[in-house]
C-alpha positions in Angstrom: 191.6 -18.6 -185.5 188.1 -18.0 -186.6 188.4 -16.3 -190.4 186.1 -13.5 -190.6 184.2 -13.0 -194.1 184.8 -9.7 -196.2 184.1 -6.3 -194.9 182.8 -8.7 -191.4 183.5 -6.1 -188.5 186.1 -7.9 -186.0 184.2 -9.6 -183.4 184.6 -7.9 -179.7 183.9 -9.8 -176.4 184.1 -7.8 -173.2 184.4 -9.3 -169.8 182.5 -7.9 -166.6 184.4 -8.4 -163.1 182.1 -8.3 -160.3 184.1 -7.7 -157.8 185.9 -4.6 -156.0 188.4 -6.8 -153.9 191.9 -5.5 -154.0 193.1 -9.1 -154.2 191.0 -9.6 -157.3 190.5 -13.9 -157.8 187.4 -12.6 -160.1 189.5 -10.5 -162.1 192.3 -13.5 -162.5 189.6 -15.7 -164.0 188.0 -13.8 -165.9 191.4 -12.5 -167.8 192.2 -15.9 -168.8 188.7 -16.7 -170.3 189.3 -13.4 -172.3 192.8 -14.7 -173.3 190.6 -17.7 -174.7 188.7 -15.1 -176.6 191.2 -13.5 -178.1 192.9 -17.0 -179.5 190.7 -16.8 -181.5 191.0 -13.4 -183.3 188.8 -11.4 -181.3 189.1 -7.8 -179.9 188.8 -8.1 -175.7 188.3 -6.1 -173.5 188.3 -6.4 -169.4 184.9 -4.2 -167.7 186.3 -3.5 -163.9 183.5 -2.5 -162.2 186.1 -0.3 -159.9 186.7 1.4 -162.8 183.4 2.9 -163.0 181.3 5.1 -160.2 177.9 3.6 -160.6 174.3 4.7 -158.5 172.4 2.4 -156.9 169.3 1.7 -158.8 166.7 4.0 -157.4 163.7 3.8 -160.0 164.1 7.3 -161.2 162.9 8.1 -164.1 165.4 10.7 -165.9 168.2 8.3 -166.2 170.0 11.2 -167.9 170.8 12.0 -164.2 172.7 9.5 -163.8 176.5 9.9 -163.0 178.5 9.4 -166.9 179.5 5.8 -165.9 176.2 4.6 -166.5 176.1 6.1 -169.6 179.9 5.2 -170.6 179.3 1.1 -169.2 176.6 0.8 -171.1 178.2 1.9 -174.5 181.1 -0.1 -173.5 178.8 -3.4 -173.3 176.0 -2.3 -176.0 179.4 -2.3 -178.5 180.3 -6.2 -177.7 179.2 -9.0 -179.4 180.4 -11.7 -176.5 180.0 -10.7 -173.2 181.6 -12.5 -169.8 180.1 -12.3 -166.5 182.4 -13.4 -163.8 181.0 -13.0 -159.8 182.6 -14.0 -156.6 180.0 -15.7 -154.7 178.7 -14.3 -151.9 175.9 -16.0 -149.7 175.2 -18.4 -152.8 174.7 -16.2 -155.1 176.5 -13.5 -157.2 177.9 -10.3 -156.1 175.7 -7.2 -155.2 177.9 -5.3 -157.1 177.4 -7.0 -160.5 173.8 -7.2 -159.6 173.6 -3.8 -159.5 175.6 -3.0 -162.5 173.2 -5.4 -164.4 170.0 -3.8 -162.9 171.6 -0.8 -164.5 171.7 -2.1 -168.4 168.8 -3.9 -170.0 167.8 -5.5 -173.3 169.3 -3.1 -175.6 172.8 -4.1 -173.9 172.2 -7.6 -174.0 169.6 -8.6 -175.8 170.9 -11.4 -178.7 174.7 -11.3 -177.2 176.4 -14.5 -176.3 177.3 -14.8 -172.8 179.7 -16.7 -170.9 180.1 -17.1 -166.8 182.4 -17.5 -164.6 182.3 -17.9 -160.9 184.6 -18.3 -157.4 184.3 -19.3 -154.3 186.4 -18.9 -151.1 185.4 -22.7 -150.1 184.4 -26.0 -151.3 180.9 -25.8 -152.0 181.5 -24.0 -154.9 179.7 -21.1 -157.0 177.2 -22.9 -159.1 174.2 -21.5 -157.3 175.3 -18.0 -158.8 175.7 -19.2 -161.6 172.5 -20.6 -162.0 171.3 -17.0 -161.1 172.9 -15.5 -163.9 171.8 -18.1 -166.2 168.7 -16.9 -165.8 169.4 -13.1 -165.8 170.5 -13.9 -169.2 167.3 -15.5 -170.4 165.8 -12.4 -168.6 167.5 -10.9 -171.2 166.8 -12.3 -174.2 170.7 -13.5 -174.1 172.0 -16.4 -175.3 174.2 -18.3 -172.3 177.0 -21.0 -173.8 177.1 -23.7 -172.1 180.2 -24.3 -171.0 181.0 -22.4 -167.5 183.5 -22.7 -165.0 182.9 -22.3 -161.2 186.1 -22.4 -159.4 186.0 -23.6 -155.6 189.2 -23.1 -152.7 190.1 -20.3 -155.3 193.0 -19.2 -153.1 195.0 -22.4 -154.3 194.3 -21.9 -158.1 195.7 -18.8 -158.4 199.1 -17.2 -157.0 198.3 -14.1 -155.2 201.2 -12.1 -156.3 201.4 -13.3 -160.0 197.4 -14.3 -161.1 199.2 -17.0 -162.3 196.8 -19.8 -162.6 198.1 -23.0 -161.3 195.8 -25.8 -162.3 195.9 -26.5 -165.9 192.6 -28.5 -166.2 190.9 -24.9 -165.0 192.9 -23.2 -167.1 191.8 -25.1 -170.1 188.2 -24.4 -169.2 188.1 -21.1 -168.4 189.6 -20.9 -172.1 187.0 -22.7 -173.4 184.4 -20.2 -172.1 186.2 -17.8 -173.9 186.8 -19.6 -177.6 182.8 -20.5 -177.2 181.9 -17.0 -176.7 183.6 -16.3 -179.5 182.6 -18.9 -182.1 179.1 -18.1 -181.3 179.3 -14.6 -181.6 180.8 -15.0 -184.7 178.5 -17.2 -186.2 175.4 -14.9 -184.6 176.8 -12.0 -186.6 177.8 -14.0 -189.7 176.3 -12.3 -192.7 176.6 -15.4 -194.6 174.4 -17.0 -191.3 172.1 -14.3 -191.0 171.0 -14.6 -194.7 170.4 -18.5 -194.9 168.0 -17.7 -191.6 166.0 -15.1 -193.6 165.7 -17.5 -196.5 164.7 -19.6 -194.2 162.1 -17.8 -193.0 160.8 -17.1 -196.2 160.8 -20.8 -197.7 157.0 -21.8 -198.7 155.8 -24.5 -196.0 156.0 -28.0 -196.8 153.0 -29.2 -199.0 153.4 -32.7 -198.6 153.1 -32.3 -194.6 149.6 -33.6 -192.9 148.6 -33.6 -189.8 147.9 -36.6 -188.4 
């Protein structure tokens, strides 16, 4: 349980699902990295994209047109400190869907949140290659991406399809992990205690017996 200082506002981490599959292995994962979260005292919070009616991206230029989901995911995800991104893979890379809902936020949503991903995969070879995408749609977004992820291959026979029950503990354990890091780092990123030994930092004199050699 991470102790927050005095007057600290709780910490929230939200969790995007990018899928819209009625069996829904995205949405099992990602609700157990939130459970990881929220171990750790903080307020979660699952995004289901088939919760919200999105546009496409279409370049215009009055986003005030756009349907209120936009405009209600965006303050949903602009009020997180932690944010998880969890995609189904689909031809190596990350869902169209999430894409898509990304493509629809920017840097005032994520710039300076910690991120966490998670991925699937319906066979073996696995869903790092969308997570490497998202990697670097975070840095795209002046995001900072823990480093502990978890890609989950043959999902089918990690979860129960009835219960979302996971049924491998080792994955269990990790997708916590991605969770508890969001967390701690989120924590520490909005630390006023951290944020004030940075800006002395900053302001220290330089080092007068330094010479470059």
């Amino acid at each position: 349980m991470i102790e927050g200082e005095t007057g600290q506002e709780p910490i929230w981490v939200v969790a995007i699902s990018g899928s819209l599959g009625a069996v829904n292995y995205t949405r099992m994962a990602v609700q157990v990295a939130l459970r990881g979260a929220a171990e750790l005292g903080a307020q979660t919070r699952l995004l289901d994209l088939r919760d919200y009616t999105l546009a496409f991206v279409d370049g215009r230029r009055d986003e005030s047109t756009y349907p209120p989901d936009v405009h209600r995911l965006r303050r949903d995800v602009q009020q997180a400190h932690g944010i998880i991104l969890a995609t189904p893979t689909y031809h190596g890379s990350f869902s169209g869907v999430l894409k898509n809902a990304l493509d629809l936020m920017g840097f005032n949503e994520f710039e300076g949140k910690m991120i966490g991903l998670v991925g699937i995969s319906g066979g073996r070879a696995g869903s790092m290659d969308a997570l490497d995408c998202l990697r670097n749609v975070g840095r795209a977004l002046h995001a900072w991406v823990v480093p502990e992820q978890v890609g989950i291959p043959e999902v089918s026979k990690v979860f129960d399809r009835e219960t979302g029950e996971i049924l491998d503990r080792e994955l269990e354990g990790r997708l916590l992990e991605v969770g508890r890091e969001v967390t701690r780092y989120a924590y520490l990123h909005s630390s006023r205690q951290v944020r004030e030994f940075l800006e002395l930092w900053e302001r220290a004199p330089q080092n007068p017996g330094g010479v470059d050699r």
